[in-house]
C-alpha positions as CSV (number, residue, x, y, z in Angstrom):
1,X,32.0,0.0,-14.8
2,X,33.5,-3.1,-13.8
3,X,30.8,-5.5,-12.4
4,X,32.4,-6.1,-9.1
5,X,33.0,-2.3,-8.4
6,X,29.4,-1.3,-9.5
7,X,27.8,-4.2,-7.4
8,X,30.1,-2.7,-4.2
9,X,29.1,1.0,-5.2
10,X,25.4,0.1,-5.3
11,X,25.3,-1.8,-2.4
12,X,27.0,1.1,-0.3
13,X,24.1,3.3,-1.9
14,X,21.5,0.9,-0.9
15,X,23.1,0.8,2.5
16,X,23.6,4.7,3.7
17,X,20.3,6.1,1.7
18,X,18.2,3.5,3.5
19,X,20.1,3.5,7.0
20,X,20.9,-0.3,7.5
21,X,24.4,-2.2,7.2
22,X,22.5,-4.9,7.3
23,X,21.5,-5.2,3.8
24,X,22.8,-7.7,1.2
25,X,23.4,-7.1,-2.3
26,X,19.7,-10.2,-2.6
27,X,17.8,-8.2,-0.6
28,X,15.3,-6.7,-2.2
29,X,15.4,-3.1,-1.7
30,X,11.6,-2.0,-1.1
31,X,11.3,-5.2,1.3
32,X,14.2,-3.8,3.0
33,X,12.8,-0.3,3.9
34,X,13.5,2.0,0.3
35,X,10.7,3.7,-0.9
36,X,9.7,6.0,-3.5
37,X,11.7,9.2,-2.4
38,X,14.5,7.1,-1.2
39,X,14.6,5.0,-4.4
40,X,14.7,8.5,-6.5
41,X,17.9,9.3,-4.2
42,X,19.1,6.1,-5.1
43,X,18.7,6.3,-9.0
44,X,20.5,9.9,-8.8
45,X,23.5,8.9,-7.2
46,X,24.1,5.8,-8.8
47,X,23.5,7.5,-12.6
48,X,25.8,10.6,-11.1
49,X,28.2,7.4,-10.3
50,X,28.8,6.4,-14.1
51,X,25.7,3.5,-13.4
52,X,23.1,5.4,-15.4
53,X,19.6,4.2,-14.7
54,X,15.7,5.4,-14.2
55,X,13.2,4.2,-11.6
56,X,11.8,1.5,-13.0
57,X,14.9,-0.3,-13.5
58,X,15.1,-0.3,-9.9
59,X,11.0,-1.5,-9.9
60,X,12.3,-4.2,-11.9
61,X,15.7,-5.0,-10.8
62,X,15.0,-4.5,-6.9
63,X,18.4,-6.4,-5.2
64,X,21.6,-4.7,-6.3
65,X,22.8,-7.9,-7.9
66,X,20.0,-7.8,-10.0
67,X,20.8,-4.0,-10.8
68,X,24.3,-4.2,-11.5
69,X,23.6,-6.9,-13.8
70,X,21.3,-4.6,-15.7
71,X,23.7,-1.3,-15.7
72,X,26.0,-4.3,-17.5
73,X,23.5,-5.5,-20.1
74,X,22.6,-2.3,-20.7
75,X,26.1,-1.0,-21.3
76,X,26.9,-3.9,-23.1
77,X,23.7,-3.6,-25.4
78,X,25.3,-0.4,-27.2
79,X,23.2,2.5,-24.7
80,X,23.1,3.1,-21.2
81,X,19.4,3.3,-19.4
82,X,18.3,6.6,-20.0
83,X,18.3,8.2,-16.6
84,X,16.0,10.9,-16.2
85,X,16.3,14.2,-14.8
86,X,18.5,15.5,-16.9
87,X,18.6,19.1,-16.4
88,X,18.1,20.1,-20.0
89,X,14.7,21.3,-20.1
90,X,14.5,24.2,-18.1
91,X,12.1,27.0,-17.7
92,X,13.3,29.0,-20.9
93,X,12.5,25.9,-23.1
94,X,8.9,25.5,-21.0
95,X,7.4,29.0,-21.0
96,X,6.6,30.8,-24.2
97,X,8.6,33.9,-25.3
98,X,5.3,35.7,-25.9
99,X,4.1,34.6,-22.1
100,X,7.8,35.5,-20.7
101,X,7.9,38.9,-22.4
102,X,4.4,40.1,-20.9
103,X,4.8,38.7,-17.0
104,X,4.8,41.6,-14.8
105,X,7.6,43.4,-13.2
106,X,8.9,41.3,-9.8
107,X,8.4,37.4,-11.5
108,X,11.7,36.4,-11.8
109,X,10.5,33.2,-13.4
110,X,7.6,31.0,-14.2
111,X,6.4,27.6,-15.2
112,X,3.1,26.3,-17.3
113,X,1.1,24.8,-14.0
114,X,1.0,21.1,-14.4
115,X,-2.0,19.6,-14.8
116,X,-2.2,18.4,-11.3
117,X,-1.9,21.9,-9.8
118,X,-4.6,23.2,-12.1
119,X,-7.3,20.2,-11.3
120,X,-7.1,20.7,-7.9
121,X,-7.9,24.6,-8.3
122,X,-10.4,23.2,-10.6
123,X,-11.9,21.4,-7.7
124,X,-11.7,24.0,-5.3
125,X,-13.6,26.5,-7.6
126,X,-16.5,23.8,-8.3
127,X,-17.3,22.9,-4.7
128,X,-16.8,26.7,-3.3
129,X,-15.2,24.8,0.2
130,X,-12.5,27.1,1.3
131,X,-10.9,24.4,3.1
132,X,-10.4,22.0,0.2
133,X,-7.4,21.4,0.1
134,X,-6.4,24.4,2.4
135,X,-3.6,22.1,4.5
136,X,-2.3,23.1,8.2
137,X,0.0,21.4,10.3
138,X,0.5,22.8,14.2
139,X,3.1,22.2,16.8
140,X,4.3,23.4,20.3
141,X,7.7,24.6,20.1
142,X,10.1,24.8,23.4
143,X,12.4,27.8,23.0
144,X,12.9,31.1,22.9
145,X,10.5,32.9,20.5
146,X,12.3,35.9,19.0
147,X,10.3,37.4,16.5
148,X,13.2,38.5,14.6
149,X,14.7,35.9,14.6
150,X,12.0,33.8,13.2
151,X,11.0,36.4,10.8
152,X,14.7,36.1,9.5
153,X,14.4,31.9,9.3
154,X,11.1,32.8,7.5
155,X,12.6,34.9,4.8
156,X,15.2,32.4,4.6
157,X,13.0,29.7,3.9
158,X,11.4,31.6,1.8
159,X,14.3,32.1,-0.3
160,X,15.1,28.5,-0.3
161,X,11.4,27.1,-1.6
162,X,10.1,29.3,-4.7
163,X,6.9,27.5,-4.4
164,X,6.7,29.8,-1.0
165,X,7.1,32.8,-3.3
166,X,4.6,31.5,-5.7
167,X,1.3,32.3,-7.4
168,X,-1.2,31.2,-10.2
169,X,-2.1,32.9,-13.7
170,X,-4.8,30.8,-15.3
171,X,-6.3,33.1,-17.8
172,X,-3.6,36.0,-19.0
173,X,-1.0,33.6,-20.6
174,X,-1.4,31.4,-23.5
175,X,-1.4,28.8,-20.8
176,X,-1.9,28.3,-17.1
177,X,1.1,29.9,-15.5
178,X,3.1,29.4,-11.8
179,X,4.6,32.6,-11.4
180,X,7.5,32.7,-9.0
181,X,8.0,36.2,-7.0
182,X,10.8,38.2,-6.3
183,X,10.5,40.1,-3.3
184,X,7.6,38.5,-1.5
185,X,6.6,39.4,2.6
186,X,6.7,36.9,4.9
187,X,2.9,36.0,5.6
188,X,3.9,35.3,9.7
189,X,1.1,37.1,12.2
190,X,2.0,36.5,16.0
191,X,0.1,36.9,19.2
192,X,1.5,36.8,22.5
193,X,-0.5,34.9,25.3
194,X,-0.3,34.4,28.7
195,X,-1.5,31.2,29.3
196,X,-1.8,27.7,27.5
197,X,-5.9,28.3,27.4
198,X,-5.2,31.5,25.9
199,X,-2.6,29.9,23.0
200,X,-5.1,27.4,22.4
201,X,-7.9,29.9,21.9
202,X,-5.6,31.7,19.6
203,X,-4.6,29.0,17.3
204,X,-8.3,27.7,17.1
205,X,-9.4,30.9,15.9
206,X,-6.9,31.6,13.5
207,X,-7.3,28.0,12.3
208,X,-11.0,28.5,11.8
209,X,-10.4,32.1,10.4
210,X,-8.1,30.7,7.6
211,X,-10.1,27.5,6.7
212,X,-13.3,30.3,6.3
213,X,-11.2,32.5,4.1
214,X,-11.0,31.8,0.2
215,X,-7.5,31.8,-0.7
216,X,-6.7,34.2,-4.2
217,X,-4.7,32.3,-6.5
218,X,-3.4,35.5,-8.3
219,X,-1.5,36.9,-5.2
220,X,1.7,35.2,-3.6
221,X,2.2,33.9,-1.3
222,X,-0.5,30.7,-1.0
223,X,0.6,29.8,2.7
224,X,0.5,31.3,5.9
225,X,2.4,31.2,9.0
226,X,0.6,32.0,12.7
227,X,2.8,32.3,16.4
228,X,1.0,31.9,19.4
229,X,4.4,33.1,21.9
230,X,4.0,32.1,25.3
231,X,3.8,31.3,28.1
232,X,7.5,30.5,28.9
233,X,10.1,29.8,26.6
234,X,7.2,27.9,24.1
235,X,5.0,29.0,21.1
236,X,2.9,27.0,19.2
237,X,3.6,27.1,15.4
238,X,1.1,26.7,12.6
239,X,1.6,26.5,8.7
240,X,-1.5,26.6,6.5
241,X,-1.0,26.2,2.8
242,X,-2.7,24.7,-0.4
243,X,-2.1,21.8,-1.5
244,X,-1.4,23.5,-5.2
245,X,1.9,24.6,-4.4
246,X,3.2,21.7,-2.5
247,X,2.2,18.0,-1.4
248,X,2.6,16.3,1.9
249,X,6.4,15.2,1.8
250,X,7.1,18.7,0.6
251,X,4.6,20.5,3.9
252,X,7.2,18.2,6.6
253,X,10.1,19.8,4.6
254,X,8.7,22.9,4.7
255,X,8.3,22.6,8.7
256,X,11.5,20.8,9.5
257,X,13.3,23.3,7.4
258,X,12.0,26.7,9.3
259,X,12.7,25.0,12.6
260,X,16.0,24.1,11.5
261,X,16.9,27.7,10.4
262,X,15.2,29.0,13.3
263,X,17.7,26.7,15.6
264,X,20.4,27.9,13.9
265,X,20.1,31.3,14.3
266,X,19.1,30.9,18.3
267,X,22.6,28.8,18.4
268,X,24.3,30.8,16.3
269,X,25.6,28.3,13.9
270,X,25.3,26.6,10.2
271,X,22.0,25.4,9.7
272,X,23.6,22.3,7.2
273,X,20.9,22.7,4.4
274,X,21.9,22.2,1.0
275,X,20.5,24.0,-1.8
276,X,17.1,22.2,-3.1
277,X,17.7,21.7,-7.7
278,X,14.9,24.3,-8.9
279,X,14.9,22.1,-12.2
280,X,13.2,19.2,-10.8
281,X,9.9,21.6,-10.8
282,X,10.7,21.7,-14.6
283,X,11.4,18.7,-15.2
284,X,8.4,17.5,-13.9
285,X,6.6,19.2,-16.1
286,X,8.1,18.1,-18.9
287,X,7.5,14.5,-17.8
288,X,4.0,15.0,-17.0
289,X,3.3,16.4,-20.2
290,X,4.6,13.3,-21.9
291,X,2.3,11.0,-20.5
292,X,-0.3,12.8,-21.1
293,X,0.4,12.7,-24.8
294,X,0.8,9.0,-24.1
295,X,-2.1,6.9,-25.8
296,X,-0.4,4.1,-24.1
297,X,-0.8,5.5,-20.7
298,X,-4.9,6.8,-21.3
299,X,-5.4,2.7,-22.4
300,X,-3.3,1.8,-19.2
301,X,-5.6,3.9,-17.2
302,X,-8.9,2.7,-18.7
303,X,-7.9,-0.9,-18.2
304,X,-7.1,-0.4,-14.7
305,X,-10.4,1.8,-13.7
306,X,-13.4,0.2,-16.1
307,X,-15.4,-2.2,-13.7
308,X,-18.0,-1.2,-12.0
309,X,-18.0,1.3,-8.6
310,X,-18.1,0.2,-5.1
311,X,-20.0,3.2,-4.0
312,X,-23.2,4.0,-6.0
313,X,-22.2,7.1,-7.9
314,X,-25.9,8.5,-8.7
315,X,-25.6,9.6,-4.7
316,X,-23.3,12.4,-5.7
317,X,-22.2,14.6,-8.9
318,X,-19.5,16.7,-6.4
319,X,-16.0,16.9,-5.0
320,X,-16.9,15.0,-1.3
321,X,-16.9,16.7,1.4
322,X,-14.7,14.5,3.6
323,X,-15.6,16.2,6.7
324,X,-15.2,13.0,9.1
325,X,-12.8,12.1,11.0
326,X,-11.7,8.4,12.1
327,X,-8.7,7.4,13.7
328,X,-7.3,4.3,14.8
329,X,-4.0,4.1,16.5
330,X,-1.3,0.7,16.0
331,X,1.7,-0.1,17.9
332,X,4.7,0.6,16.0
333,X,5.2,-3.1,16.4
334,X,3.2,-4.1,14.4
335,X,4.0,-2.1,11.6
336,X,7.6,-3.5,11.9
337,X,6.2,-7.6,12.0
338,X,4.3,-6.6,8.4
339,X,7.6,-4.9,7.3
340,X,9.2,-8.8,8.2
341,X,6.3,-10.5,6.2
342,X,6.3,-8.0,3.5
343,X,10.2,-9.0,3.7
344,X,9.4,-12.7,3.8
345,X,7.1,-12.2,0.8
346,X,9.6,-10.0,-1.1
347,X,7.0,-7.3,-1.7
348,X,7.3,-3.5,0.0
349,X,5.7,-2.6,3.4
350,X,3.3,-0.2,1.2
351,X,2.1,-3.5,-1.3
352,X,1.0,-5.7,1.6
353,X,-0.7,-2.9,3.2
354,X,-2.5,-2.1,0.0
355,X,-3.7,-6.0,-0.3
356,X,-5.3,-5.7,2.8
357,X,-7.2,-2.4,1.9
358,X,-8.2,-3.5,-1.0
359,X,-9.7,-6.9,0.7
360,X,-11.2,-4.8,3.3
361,X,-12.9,-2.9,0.5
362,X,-14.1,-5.9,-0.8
363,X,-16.0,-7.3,2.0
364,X,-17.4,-4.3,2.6
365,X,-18.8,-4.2,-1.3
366,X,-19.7,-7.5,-1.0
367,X,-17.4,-8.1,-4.0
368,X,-14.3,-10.4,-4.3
369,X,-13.1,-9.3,-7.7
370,X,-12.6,-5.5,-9.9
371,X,-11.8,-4.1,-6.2
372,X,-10.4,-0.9,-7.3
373,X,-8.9,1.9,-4.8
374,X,-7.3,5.2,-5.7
375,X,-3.4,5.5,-5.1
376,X,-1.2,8.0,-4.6
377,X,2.2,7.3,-6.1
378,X,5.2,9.4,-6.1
379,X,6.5,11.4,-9.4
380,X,9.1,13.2,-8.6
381,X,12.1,13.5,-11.2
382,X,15.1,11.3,-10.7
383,X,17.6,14.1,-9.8
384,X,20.0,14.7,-7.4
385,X,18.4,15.9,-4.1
386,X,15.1,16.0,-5.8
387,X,13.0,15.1,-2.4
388,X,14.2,18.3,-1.0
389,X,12.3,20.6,-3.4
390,X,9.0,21.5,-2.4
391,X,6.0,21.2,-4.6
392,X,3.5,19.6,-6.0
393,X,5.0,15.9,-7.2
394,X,2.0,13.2,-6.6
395,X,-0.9,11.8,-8.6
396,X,-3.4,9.7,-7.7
397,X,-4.3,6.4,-9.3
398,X,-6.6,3.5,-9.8
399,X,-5.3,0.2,-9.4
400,X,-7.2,-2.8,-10.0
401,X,-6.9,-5.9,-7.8
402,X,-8.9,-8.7,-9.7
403,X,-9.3,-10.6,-7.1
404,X,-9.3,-9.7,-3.2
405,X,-9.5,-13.7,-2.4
406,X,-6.1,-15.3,-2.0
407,X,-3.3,-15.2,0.4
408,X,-1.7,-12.1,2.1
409,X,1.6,-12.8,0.2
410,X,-0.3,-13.3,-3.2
411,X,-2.8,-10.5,-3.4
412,X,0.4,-8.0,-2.0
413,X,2.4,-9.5,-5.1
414,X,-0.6,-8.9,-7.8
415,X,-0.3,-5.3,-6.3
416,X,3.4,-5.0,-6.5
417,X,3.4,-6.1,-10.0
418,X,0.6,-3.7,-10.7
419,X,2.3,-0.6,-9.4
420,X,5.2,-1.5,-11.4
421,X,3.5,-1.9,-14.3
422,X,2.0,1.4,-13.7
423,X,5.5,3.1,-12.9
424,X,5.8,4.5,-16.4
425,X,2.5,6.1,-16.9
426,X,2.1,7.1,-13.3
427,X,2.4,10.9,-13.8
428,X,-0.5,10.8,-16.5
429,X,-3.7,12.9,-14.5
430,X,-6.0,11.7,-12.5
431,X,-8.5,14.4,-14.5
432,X,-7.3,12.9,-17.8
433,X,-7.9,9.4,-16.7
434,X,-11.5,10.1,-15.5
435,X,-12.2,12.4,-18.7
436,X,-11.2,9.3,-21.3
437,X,-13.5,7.1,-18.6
438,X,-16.2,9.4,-18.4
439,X,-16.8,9.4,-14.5
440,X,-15.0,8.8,-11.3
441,X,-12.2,6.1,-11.2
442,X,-12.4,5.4,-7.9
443,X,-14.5,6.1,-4.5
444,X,-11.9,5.3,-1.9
445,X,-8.1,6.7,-1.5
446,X,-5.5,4.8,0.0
447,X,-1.8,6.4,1.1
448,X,0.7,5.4,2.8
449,X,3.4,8.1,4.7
450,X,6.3,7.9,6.3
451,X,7.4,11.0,6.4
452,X,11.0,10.1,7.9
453,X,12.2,13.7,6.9
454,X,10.3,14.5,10.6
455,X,13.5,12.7,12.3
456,X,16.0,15.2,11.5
457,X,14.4,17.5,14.3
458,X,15.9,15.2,16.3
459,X,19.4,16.8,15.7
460,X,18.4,20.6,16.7
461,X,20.1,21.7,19.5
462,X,18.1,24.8,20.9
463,X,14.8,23.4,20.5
464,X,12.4,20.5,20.7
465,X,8.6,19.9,18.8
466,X,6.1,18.1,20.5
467,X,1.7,18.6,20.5
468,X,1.5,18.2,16.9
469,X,-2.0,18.7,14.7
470,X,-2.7,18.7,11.3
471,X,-6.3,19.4,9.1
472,X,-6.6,18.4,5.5
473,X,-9.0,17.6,3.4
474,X,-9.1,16.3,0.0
475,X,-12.0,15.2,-2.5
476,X,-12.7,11.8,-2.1
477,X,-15.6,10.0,-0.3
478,X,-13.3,8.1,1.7
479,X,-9.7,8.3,2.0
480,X,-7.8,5.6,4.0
481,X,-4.2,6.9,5.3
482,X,-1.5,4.2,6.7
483,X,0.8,6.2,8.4
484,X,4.1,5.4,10.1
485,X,5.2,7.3,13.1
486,X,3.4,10.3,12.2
487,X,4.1,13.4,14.7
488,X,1.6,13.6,17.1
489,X,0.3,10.6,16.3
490,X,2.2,7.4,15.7
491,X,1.4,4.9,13.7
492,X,-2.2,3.6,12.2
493,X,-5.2,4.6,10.4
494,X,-6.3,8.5,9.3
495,X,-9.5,8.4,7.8
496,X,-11.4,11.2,6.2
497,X,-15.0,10.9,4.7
498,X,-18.0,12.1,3.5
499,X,-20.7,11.6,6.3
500,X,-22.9,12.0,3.4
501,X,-21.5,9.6,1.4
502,X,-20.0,6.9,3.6
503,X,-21.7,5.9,6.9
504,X,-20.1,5.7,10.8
505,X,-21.1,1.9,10.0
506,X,-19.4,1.5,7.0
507,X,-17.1,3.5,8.5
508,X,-16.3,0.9,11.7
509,X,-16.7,-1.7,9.5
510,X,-13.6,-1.2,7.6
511,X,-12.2,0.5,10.3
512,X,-12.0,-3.6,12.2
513,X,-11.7,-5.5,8.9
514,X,-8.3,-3.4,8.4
515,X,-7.3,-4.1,11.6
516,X,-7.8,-7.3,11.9
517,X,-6.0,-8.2,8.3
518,X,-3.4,-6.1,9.7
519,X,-3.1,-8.3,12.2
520,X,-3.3,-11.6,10.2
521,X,-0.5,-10.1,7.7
522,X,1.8,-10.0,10.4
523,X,0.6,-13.5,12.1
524,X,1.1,-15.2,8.8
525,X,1.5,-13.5,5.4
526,X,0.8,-17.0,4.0
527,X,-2.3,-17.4,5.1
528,X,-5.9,-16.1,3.1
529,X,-8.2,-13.7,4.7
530,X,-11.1,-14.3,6.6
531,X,-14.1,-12.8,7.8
532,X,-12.8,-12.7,11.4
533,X,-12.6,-8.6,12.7
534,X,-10.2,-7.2,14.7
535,X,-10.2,-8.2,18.8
């Protein structure tokens, strides 16, 4: 492609996927507002554009002078980038004929389970915790509730997300099977109540009924749907599901896409959704199982995770039980003056809130270098539409910073470079990289969600969400969760722990060391941490 037109088509990429006009073809496009699942939308469209490329050409060629001047060299060097996501390796080529020949009658297809899915069953079977991992999200809806209706959207949805229609084989195949379901009931229970008392008594108990209830792997479907109808035109929606079958990007898809089809059919109109590409569950499998036959990534991995731990690990043998809650709320504000400084720096939002986790860690350690936090990173397949298929597409990593003293701008740019370093073994397990170590990687989590998919509710016509809840709870001592407009709660600091594990103190403290290197970020990315705590 000529350079000028590929430079113009890129920039018009960069422009409508993230939602600016703004942007210049030097800006770089994670310090602009791109993130992972936009940056996969970005890779898709410009390789279905004749400018074939994979992520990590955009890691490493962030401004879209820099990536058309890579399509070019690349053309020009005799190959094109390799793009991935290339539809060819679809369920026949996955599953064994053997396997596919025995499955019973009503699978109408299935997929090995990826090594992610089958460590955190793993998990769940080890600590005996019915709600590891066991996932709800609640609302209050205003409108209508027709049961029909919303049975209808459900069955819909259903048919939509195969993950909904899915269950787990672990022992009758050659392998670990996801089996997807043909004709599968939609799991929706509804009570009507009279009151708001009455519809919060009801969605507490069914709450505490399924987080009691072990959830069997062998029968679809692994989620759940309750209605609490009333009083007035409003009912109060909750979604339980494991974390197996889908991760947190695909749970808001899940939520905005029932509500959406639910709209639709009170308005009687199109609901507008296109049709989610099945292969990208496929070909996530086959990418996952390349790294993990990657000697390169296990050596990666080791180098990132081998120092010592910041917790003492002889304290525990056993997933956490990250029971406590800590929350800390931000102004949006501020979150937009460290998207400027992360700008200013030319790192991402995410990379400069990493640094000051990791230097948060550090003080509380008492150590100023091997701080190493766990990671979750993105690995979805670089395929058309690929953030609207639900599953299970995240890992979570260690990254090593080697030291936590410096400025703002230089410890978020060690990050950066780490994460893109990273970016080619990143779908290699988490289980894999702690069997080759021989213990945990890491003690504490870190995330970062903005979960902009949530803003398309704005668009429904004959209903509105508001009172929203979630419950989760993972495996790690202490995960820390920077979140960006979340729904119900805005923007700021989830934390879970293990009481057990972590103290309230320890707790607090990180709690006001975040806050207040939050708040120094955004004063002056230049400048170096300090002891100083938030106030």
């Amino acid at each position: 492609m000529d350079p000028e037109l590929a430079t113009s088509a890129l920039l018009a990429i960069f422009r409508e996927e993230i939602g600016s006009e703004q942007i210049g073809p030097d800006d770089d496009f994670y310090a602009v507002g791109g993130d992972s699942l936009i940056a996969v939308r970005v890779v898709a469209r410009a390789t279905a554009q004749g400018m074939p490329m994979r992520l990590l050409d955009l890691l490493m060629n962030p401004s879209v002078h820099e990536l058309a001047e890579h399509v070019r060299s690349a053309a020009a060097g005799g190959g094109p980038a390799e793009a991935g996501g290339s539809g060819a390796h679809l369920e026949g080529g996955l599953v064994d004929a053997g396997d596919r020949a025995a499955m019973p009658a009503g699978v109408l297809d299935a997929l090995p389970a990826s090594a992610l899915q089958t460590g955190l069953i793993f998990q769940c079977e080890m600590a005996e915790d019915p709600g590891l991992y066991h996932d709800l999200i609640g609302l209050r809806v205003t409108a209508p509730y027709d049961e029909d209706l919303f049975r209808s959207a459900l069955r819909e949805l259903m048919a939509r997300h195969r993950a909904l229609r899915s269950s787990f084989d672990l022992g009758s195949y050659s392998e670990s099977m996801q089996l997807f379901w043909g004709d599968v009931v939609e799991p929706l229970e509804t009570e009507r109540v009279g009151t708001a008392a009455e519809g919060d008594a009801a969605v507490t108990a069914w709450r505490d009924k399924q987080l009691s209830t072990t959830l069997d792997w062998e029968r679809a479907p692994l989620f759940r749907c309750h209605v609490a109808a009333g009083p007035g035109d409003t009912f109060r929606l909750t979604v339980a599901i494991h974390h197996a079958i889908m991760d947190g990007w695909s749970f808001a898809t899940v939520l905005v896409d029932l509500l959406t089809l639910y709209d639709a059919r009170l308005t009687g109109t199109g609901h507008g959704l296109p049709e989610p590409p099945e292969a990208a569950a496929a070909e996530f499998v086959r990418l996952e199982r390349a790294d993990v036959d990657s000697p390169e990534a296990a050596a990666f991995w080791r180098a990132q995770c081998d120092v010592p731990p910041l917790l003492d690990r002889e304290r525990y043998g056993r997933p956490a039980d990250a029971s406590g809650r800590r929350t800390e709320v931000l102004p949006p504000g501020l979150f937009a003056e460290l998207r400027a400084r992360a700008a200013e720096a030319k790192v991402p939002l995410k990379s400069l809130l990493l640094a000051v986790h990791c230097w948060a860690l550090g003080r509380i350690a008492g150590r100023t270098t091997d701080v190493v936090t766990g990671v979750v990173v993105n690995g979805r397949p670089e395929m058309p539409d690929a953030d609207r298929v639900v599953g299970l597409f995240l890992n979570t990593v260690p990254l090593r910073l080697p030291s936590a003293s410096g400025t703002w701008a230089a410890l978020a740019r060690t990050l950066w470079e780490a994460e893109v370093a990273a970016a080619p073994h990143r779908r290699h397990p988490l289980a894999l990289i702690e069997e080759n170590l021989g213990r945990r990687s890491f003690d504490v989590a870190f995330n970062f969600t903005d979960f902009h998919v949530y803003r398309r509710l704005s668009g429904l016509r004959a209903l509105a969400a508001d009172g929203w809840w979630d419950r989760d709870k993972a495996s790690h001592p202490l995960s820390c969760d920077f979140t960006l407009d979340y729904p119900g709660f805005g923007s700021g600091l989830l934390l879970s722990f293990d009481p057990d594990l972590v103290t309230g103190e320890q707790v607090e403290e990180y709690v006001a060391l975040a806050v207040g290197g939050l708040r120094a970020a955004a004063r002056d990315v230049h400048s170096a941490g300090t002891e100083s705590r938030d106030g």
